[in-house]
N, C-alpha and C positions, 0 to 999 in steps of 0.2 A: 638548152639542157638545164638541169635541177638540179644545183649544187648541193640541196640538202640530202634528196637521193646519191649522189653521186658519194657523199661524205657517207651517210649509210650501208654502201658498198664496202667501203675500204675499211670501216671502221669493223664490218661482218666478216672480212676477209682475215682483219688481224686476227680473229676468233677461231677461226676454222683452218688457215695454216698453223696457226699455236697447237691446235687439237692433233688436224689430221698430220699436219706436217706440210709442205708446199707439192711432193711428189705425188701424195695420195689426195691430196684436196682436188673437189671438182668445182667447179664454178656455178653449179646445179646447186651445189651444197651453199654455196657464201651468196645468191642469190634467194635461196630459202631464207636463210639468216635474216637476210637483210631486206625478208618483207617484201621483192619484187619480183618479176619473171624474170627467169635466166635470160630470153632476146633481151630485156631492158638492160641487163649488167654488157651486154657485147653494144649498145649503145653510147658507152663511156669508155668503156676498156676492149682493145683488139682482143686481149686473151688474159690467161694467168699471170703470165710471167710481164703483163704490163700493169696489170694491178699491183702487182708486185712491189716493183721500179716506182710505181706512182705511190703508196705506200711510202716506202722511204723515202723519197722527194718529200712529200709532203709534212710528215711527223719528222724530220729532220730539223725542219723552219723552226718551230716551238723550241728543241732542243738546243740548236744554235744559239737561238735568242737567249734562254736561261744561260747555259752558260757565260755568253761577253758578259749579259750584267753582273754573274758570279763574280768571274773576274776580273769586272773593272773595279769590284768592291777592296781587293786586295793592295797593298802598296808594295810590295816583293814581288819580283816575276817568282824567286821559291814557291810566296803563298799564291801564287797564281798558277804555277804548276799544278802544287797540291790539291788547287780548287779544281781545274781539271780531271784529272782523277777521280774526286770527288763525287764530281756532277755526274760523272759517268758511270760508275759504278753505282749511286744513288738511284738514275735513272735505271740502270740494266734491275736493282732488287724492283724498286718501287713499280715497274711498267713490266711485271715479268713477260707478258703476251708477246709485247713489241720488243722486250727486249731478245726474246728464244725468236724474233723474226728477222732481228739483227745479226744476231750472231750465228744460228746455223740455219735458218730457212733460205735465204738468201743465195747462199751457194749452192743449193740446189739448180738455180735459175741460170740456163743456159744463155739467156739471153743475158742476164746482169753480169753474169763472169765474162760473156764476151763483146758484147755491144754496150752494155752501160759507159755514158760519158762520164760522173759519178759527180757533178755539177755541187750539188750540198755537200756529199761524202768529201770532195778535195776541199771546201770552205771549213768544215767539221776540221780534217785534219793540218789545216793553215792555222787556225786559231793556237794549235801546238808549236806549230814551229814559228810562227808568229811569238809566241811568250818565249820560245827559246831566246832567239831573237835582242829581247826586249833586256833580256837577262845580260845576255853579251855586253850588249850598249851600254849598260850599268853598269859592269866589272863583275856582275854576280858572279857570271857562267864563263867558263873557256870559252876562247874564242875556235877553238880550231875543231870544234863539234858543227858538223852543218844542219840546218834545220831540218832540210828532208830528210837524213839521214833518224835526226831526232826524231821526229814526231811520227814514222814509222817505230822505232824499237818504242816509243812510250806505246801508240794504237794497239802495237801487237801484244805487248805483254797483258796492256789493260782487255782486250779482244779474248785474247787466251785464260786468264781467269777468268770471265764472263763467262766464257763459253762452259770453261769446266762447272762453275756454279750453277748454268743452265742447264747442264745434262746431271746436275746430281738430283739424288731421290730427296733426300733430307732437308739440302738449304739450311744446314744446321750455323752457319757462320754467317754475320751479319755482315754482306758483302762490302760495304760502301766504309766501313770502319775499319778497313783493311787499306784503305788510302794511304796512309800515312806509312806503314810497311814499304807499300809500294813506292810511292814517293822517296825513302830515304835510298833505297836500291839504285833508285834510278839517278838523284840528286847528288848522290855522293861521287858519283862519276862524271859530271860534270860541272861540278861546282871548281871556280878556282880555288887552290889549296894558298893558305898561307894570306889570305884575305886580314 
């Protein structure tokens, strides 16, 4: 197989679920894009909804990686939090295509809402409760906050802005400058008091 066809695929997929959406996209259409015959795209991929999956699988790694080195740059799990946040939202302005394929194309995917093992997505959300965590061990943070329970309420809130800034017209507010808002919301609640 042709890894550089095969990256040409996904890379025309991100383009054509951003346009059409993941429901209305044909795999005729991201097989045009991408310069090769529709048979050749069902030689890498069973279907849509595994282009899909493999999409995020793959643009996950990159994103991963930026981040730990984000935040190993930080000496606070605080500023490690923040970076967090940061990188995330940074990414969802800076990568709109992938980022409108992160936050609502995705749930379209029958297969990803119910068959996805989510293998990067739970490394992506460790990394959170992971710095939770780290925070604890330092006297930063309360101890009686649990990580999973954290690093859901951070994904979801940072999820839900994302998503509302990806279904707006305008994009009028610089999305990733908004970290620190976010941050102090979330920080303030479980910071130890009286430190």
């Amino acid at each position: 197989m042709d890894s550089h066809k095969r990256a040409k695929i996904l890379k025309a997929a991100i383009k054509i679920f951003a346009r059409d959406g993941f429901f209305n996209a044909k795999v005729e259409e991201i097989a045009k894009e991408a310069g090769v015959a529709t048979g050749t795209t069902y030689l890498y991929f069973d279907n849509k909804d595994d282009i899909l999956i493999s999409i995020f699988e793959e643009e996950m790694i990159p994103i991963i990686e930026t981040m730990r080195n984000a935040i190993s740059k930080k000496a606070t799990a605080r500023e490690k939090i923040i970076e967090i946040i940061t990188c995330h939202l940074k990414m969802m302005q800076e990568k709109a295509d992938m980022g409108q394929l992160l936050e609502l194309e995705l749930r379209q995917s029958s297969k990803f809402i119910h068959g996805y093992q989510g293998t990067r997505f739970k490394e992506y959300l460790d990394i959170m409760g992971e710095t939770l965590a780290v925070g604890q061990e330092s006297g930063e943070f309360r101890n009686d906050i649990h990580p999973v329970i954290f690093k859901q309420i951070l994904f979801g809130a940072l999820d839900q802005i994302s998503m509302n800034w990806s279904l707006s017209k305008s994009r009028k507010i610089d999305l990733h400058l908004s970290a620190d808002q976010i941050a102090a919301v979330l920080l303030d609640g479980i910071e130890k008091k009286g430190k």
